[in-house]
C-alpha positions as CSV (number, residue, x, y, z in Angstrom):
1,X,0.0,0.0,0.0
2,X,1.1,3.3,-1.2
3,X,1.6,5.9,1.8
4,X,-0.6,8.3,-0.1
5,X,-3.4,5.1,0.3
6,X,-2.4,4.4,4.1
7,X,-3.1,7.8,5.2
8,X,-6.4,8.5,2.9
9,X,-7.5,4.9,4.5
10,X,-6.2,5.8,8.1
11,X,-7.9,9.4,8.1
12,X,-10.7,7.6,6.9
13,X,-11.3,5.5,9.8
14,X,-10.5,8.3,12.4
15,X,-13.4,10.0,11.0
16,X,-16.2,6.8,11.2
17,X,-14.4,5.7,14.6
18,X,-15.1,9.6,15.6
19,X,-18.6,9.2,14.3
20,X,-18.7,6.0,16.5
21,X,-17.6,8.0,19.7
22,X,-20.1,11.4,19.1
23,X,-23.0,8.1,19.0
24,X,-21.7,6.5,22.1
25,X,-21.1,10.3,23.9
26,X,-24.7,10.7,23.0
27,X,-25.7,7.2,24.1
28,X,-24.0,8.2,27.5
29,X,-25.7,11.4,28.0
30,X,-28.9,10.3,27.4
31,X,-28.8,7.0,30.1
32,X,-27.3,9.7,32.3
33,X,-30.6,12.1,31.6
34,X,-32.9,8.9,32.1
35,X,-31.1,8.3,36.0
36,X,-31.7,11.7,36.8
37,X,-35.2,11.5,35.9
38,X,-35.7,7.9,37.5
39,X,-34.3,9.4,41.1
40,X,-36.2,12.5,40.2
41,X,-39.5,10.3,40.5
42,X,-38.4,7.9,42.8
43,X,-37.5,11.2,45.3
44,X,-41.1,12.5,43.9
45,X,-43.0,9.1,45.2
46,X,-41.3,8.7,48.6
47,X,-42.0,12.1,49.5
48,X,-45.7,12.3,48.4
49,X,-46.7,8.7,50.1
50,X,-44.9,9.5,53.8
51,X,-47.2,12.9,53.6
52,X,-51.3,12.8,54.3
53,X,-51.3,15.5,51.8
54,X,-49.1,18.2,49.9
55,X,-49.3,21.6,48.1
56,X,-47.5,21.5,45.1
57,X,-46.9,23.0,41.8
58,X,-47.1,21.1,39.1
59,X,-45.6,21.8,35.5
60,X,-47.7,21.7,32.8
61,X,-44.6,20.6,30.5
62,X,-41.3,18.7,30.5
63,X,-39.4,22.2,30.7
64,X,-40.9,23.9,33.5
65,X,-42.4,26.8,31.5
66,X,-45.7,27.0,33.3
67,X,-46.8,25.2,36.6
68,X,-50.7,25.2,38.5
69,X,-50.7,25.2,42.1
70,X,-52.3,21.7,43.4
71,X,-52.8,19.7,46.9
72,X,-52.1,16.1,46.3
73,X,-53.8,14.4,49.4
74,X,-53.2,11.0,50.8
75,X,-51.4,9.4,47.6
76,X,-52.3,5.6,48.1
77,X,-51.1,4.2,44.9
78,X,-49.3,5.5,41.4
79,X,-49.6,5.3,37.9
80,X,-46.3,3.4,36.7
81,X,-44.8,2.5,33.6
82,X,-44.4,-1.2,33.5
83,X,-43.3,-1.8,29.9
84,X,-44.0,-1.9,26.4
85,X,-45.9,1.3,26.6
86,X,-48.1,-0.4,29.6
87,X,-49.1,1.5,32.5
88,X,-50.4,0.2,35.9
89,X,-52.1,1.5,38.9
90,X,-49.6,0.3,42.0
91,X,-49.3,1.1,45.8
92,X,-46.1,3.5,46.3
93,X,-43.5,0.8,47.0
94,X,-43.9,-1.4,44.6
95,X,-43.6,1.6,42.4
96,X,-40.3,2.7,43.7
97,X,-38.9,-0.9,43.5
98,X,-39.9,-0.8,39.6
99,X,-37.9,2.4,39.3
100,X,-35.0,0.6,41.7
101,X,-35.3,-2.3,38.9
102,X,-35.2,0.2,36.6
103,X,-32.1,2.2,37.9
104,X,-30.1,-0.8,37.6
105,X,-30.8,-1.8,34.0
106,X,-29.9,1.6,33.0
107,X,-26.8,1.6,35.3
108,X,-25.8,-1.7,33.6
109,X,-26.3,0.2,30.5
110,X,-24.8,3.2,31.5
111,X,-21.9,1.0,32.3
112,X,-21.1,-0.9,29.3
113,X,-21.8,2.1,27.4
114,X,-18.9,4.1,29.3
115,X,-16.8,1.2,28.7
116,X,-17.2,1.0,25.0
117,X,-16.5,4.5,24.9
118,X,-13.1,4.3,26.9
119,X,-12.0,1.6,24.8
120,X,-13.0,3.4,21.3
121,X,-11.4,6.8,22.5
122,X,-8.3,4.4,22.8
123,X,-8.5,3.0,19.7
124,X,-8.9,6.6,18.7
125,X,-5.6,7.6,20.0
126,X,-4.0,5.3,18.4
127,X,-4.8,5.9,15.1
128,X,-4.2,9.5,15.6
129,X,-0.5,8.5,16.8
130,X,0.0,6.2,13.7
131,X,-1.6,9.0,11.5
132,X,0.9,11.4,12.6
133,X,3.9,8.7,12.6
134,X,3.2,8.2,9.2
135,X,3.0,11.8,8.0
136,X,6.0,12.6,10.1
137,X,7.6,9.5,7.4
138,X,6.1,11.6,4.6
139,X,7.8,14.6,5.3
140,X,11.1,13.7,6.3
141,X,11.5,11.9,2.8
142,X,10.4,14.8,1.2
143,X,13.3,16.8,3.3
């Protein structure tokens, strides 16, 4: 292979394996987004079911942009998401268990995803040390 052909293929691959990491970056943020909002509700549950009743506001939208005043009184049970788009009415703790479950799935996730990453950002390194090795070549036989 020519050296002109090694560093068009080697730039090449820097660019899909940088591709690869922007996914996995993205792939991280989000599982980290979807713990916060886990504990968020979690936090949300234990508070409202230890309480006989509690003035709130509550948003009208995922941002925050406009909130109603309310009194939740004497939460007995929750609607929770139990899968595959299927919600069910459940008493407070098995609610917070299914978001326990939960956390840990997307810790597990959150996990391997981090680990991918570390080991791709290596690789990543490494081809941007052989890139530059290889132009370095370049120029010192033009010299």
């Amino acid at each position: 292979m020519s050296r002109k052909a090694e560093v068009d293929s080697l730039v090449l691959e820097l660019g899909e394996v940088r591709k690869y990491v922007e996914r996995l970056q993205d792939t991280v943020s989000q599982l980290i987004s979807e713990l916060q909002e886990i504990r968020l509700s979690r936090g949300a549950i234990e508070e409202l079911v230890s309480k006989e009743g509690l003035e709130t506001l509550i948003s009208l939208d995922r941002r925050g942009h406009t909130y109603v005043r309310g009194v939740v009184s004497n939460v007995k049970s929750v609607i929770a998401h139990i899968g595959s788009n299927y919600y069910a009415e459940v008493s407070g703790e098995l609610a917070i268990k299914l978001l326990n479950d939960k956390e840990g799935d997307v810790m597990k996730a959150l996990r391997m995803a981090e680990g991918e990453l570390n080991k791709v950002l290596a690789y990543y390194q490494q081809l941007q040390e052989t890139l530059g090795k290889v132009l370095k070549e370049q120029q010192e036989k033009v010299k």
